[in-house]
N, CA, C and O of each residue as an XYZ file, in Angstrom:
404
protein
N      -3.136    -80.482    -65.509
C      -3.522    -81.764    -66.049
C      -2.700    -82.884    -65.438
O      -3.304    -83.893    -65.074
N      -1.061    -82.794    -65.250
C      -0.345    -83.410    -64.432
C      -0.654    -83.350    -63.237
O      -0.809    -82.297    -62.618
N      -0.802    -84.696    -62.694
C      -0.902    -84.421    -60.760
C       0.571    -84.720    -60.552
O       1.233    -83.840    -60.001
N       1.315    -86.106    -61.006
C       1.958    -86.543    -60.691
C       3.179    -86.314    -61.265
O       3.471    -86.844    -62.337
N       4.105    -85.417    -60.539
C       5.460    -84.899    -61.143
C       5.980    -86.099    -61.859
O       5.878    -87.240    -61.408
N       6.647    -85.734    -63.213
C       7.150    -86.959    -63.789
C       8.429    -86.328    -64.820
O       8.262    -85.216    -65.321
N       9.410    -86.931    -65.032
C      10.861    -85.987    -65.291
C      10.847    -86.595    -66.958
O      10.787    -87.765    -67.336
N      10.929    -85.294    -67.788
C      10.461    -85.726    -69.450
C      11.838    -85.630    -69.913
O      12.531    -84.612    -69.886
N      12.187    -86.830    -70.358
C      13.482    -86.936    -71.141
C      13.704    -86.051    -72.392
O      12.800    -85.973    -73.223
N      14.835    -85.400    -72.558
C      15.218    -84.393    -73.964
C      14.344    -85.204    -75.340
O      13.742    -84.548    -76.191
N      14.397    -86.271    -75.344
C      14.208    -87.349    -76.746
C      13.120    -87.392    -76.450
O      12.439    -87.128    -77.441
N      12.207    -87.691    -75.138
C      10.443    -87.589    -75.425
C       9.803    -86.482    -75.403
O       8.642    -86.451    -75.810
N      10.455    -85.317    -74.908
C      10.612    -83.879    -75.153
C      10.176    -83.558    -77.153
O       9.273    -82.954    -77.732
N      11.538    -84.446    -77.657
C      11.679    -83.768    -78.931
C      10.192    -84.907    -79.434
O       9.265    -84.472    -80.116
N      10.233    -85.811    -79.120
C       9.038    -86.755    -79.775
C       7.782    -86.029    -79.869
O       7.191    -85.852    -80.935
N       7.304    -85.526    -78.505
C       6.533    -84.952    -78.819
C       6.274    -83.626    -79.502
O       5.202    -83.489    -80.092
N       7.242    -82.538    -79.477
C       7.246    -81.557    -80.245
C       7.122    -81.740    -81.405
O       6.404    -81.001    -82.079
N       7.984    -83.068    -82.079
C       7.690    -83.134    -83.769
C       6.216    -83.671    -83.859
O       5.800    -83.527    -85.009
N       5.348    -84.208    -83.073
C       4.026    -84.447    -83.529
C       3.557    -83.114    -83.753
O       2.600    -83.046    -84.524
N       3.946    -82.122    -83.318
C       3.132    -80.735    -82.773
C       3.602    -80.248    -84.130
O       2.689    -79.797    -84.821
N       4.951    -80.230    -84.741
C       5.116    -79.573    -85.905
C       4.904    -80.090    -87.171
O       5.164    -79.453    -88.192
N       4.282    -81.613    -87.156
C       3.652    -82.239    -87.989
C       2.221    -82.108    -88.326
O       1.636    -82.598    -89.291
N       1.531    -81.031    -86.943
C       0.043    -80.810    -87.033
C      -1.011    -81.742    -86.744
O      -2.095    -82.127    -87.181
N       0.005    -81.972    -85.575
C      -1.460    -82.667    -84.770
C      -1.492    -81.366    -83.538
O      -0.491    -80.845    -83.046
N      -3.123    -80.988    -83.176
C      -3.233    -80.119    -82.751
C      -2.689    -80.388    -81.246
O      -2.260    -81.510    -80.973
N      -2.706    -79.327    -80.240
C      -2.709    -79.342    -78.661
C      -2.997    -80.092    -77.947
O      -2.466    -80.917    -77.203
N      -4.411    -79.586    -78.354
C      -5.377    -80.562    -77.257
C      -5.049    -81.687    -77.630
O      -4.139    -82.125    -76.926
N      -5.466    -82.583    -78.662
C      -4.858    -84.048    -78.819
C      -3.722    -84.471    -78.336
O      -3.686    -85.680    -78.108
N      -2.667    -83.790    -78.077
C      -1.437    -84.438    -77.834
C      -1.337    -84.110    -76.676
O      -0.844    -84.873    -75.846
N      -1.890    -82.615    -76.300
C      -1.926    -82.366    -74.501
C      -2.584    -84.124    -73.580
O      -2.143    -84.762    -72.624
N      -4.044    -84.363    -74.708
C      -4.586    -85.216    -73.839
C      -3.911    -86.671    -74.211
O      -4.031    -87.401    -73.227
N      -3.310    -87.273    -75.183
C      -2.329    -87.970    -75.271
C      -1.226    -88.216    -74.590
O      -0.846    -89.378    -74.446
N      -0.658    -87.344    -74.155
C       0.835    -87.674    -73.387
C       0.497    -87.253    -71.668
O       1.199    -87.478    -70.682
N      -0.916    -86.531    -71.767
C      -1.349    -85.495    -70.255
C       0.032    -84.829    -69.928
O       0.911    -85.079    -69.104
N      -0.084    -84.150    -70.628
C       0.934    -82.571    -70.354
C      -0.286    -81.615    -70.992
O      -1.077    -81.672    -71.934
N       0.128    -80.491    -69.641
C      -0.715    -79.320    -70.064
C      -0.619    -78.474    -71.591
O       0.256    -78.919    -72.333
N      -1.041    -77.863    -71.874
C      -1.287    -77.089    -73.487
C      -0.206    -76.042    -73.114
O       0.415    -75.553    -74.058
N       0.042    -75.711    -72.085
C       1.210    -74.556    -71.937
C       2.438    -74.618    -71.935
O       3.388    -73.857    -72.116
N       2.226    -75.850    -71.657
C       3.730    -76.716    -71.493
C       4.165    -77.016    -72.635
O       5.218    -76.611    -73.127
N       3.238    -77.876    -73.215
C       3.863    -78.461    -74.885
C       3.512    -77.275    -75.286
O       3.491    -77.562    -76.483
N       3.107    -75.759    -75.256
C       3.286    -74.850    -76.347
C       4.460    -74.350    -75.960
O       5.124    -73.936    -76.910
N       4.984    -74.230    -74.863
C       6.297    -73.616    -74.513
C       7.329    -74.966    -75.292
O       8.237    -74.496    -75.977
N       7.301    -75.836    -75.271
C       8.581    -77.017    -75.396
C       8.156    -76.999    -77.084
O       9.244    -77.297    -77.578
N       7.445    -76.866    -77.948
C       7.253    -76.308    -79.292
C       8.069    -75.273    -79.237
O       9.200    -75.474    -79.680
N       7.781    -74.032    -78.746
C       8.700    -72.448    -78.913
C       9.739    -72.914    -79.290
O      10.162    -72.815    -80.441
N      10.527    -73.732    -77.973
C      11.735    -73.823    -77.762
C      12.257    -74.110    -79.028
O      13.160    -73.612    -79.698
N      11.194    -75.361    -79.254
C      11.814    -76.422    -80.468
C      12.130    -75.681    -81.463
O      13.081    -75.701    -82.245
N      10.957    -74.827    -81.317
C      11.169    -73.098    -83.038
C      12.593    -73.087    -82.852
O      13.444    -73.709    -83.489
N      12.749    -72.202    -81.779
C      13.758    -71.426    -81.591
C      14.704    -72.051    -81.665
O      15.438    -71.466    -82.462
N      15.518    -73.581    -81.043
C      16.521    -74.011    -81.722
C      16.692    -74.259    -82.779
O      17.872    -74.268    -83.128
N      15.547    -74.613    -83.913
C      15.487    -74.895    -85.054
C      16.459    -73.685    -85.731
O      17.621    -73.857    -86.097
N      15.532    -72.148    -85.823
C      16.042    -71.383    -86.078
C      17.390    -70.825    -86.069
O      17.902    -70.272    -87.042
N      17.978    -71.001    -84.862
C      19.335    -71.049    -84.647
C      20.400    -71.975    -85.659
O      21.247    -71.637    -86.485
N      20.011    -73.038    -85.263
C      20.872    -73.792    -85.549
C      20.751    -74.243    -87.588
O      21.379    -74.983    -88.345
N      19.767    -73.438    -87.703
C      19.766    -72.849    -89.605
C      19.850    -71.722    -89.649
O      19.377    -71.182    -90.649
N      20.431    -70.938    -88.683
C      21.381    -69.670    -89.019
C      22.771    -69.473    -90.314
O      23.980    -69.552    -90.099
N      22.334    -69.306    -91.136
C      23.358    -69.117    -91.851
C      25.052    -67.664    -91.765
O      25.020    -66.569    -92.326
N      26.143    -68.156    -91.000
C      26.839    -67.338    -90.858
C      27.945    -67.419    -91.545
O      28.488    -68.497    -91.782
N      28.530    -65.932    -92.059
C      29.139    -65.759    -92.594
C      30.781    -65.662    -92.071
O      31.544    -64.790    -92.486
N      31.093    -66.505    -91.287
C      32.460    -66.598    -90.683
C      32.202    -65.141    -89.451
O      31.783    -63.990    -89.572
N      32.641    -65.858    -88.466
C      33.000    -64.845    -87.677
C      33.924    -63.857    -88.228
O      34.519    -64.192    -89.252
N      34.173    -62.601    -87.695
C      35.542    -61.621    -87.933
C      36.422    -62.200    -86.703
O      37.564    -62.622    -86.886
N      35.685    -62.180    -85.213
C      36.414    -62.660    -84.510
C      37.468    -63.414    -84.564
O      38.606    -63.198    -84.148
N      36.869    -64.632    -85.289
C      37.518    -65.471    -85.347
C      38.449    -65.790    -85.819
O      39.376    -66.436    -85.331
N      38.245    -65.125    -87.453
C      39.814    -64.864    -88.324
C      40.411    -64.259    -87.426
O      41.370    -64.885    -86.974
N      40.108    -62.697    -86.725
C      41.395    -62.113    -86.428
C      42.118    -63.009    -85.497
O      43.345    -63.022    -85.395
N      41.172    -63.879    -84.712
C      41.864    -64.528    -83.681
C      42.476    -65.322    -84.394
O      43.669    -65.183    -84.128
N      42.299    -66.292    -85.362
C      43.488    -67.124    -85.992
C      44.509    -66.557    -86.538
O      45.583    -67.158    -86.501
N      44.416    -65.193    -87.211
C      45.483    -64.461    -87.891
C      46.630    -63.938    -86.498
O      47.858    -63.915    -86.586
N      46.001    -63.646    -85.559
C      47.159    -63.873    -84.222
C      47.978    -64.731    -83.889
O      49.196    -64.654    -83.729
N      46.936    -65.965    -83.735
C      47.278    -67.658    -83.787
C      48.791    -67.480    -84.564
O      49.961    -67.279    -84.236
N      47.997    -67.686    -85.809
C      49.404    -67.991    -87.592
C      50.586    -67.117    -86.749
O      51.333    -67.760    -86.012
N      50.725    -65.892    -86.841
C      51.661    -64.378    -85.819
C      52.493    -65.265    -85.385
O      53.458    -65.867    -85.856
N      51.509    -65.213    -83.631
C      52.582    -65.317    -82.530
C      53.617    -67.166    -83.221
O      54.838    -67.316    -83.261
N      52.399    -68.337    -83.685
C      53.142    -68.945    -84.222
C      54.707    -68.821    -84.947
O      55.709    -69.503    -84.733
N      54.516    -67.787    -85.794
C      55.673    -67.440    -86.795
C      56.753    -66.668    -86.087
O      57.869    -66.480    -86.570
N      56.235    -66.103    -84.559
C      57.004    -65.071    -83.950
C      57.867    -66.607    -83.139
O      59.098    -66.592    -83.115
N      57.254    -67.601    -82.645
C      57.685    -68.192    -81.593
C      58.682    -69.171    -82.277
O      59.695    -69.440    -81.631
N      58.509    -69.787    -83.613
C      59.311    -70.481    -84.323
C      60.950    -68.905    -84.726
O      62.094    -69.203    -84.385
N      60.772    -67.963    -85.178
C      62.052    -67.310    -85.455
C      62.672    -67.199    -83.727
O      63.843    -67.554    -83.595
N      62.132    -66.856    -82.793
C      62.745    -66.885    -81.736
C      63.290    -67.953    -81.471
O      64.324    -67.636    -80.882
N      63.238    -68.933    -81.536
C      63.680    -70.226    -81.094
C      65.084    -70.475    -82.083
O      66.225    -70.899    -81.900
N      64.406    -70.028    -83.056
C      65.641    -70.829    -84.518
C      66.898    -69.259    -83.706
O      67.942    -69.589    -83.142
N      66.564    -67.992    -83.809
C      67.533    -67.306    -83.287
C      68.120    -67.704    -81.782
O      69.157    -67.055    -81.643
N      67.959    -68.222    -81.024
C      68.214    -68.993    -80.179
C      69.349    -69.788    -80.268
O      70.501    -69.726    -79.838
N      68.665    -70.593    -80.983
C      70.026    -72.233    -81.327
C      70.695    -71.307    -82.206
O      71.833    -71.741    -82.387
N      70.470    -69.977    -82.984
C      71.743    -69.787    -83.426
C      72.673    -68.734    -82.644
O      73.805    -68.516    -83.075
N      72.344    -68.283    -81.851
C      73.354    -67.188    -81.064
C      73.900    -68.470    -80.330
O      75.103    -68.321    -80.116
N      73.365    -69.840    -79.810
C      73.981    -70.555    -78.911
C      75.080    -71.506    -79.652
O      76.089    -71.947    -79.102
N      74.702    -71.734    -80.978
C      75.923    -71.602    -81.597
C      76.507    -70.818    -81.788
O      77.607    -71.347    -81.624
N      76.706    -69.815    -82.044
C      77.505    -68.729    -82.365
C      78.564    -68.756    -81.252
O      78.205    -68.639    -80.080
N      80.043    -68.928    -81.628
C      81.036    -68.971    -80.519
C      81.384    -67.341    -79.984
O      81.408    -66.330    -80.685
N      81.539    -67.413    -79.085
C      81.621    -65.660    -77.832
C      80.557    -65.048    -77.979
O      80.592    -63.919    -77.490
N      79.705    -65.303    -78.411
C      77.886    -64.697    -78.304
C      77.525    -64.762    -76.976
O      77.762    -65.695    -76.208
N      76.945    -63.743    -76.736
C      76.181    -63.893    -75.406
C      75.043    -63.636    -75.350
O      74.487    -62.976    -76.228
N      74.292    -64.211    -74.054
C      72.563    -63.685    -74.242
C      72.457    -62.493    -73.743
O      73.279    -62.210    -72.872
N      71.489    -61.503    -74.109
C      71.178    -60.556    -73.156
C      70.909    -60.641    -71.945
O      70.442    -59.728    -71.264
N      71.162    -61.664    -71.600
C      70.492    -61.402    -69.914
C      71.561    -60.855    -69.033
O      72.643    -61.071    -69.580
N      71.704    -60.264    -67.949
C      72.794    -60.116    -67.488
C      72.815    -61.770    -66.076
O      71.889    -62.446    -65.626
N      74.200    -61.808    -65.856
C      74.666    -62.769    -64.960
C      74.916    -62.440    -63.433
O      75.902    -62.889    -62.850
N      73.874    -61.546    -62.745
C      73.766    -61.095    -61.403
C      73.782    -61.977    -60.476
O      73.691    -61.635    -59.297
C-alpha cells in the first residue's frame, strides 16, 4: 500500500495502535494512515506484548535480594577492615602482616 518509504515515529507508532485497541477496525486505519494491514497488525502485537509485560506483576527478584544481601556483607566486611586498620596503626609496636622485602 506504501510506495513511498516513510520513517514512523515511536509516538505515531503508538497513535495509531491505540486507535486499533480502541476498535476501529484495519482496514479503516490501514486506509487512513496507508500502512499495510500487516504492518499495523504486527505494530498492534507489539503494542499487546509490551502492554503485557510491563503489567507483569513480580514478586521481587531472588536474584536480587541475594545480590543486595552480598552488597549489606561485603559492606559490613569493608567498614570492620578499615576500623581494624586505624586500629593496629594505632596500636604502638604493631605490625602489618605484610612482610618488608
Amino acid at each position: 500500500m506504501t510506495t513511498d518509504i516513510q520513517r514512523w515515529s515511536k509516538r505515531r507508532k503508538m497513535e495509531v495502535v491505540l486507535r486499533l485497541f480502541r476498535g476501529e477496525s484495519l482496514d479503516e486505519v490501514s486506509r487512513d494512515v496507508k500502512v499495510e494491514i500487516s504492518r499495523l497488525d504486527a505494530w498492534r502485537n507489539k503494542g499487546l506484548h509490551g502492554l503485557e509485560e510491563a503489567l507483569k506483576e513480580r514478586e521481587g527478584d531472588p536474584m536480587q535480594a541475594q545480590l543486595d544481601e552480598v552488597n549489606r556483607r561485603l559492606g559490613e566486611l569493608m567498614m570492620e577492615n578499615e576500623l581494624l586498620r586505624e586500629k593496629a596503626r594505632r596500636t604502638p609496636g604493631f605490625q602489618s602482616g605484610r612482610s618488608k622485602k
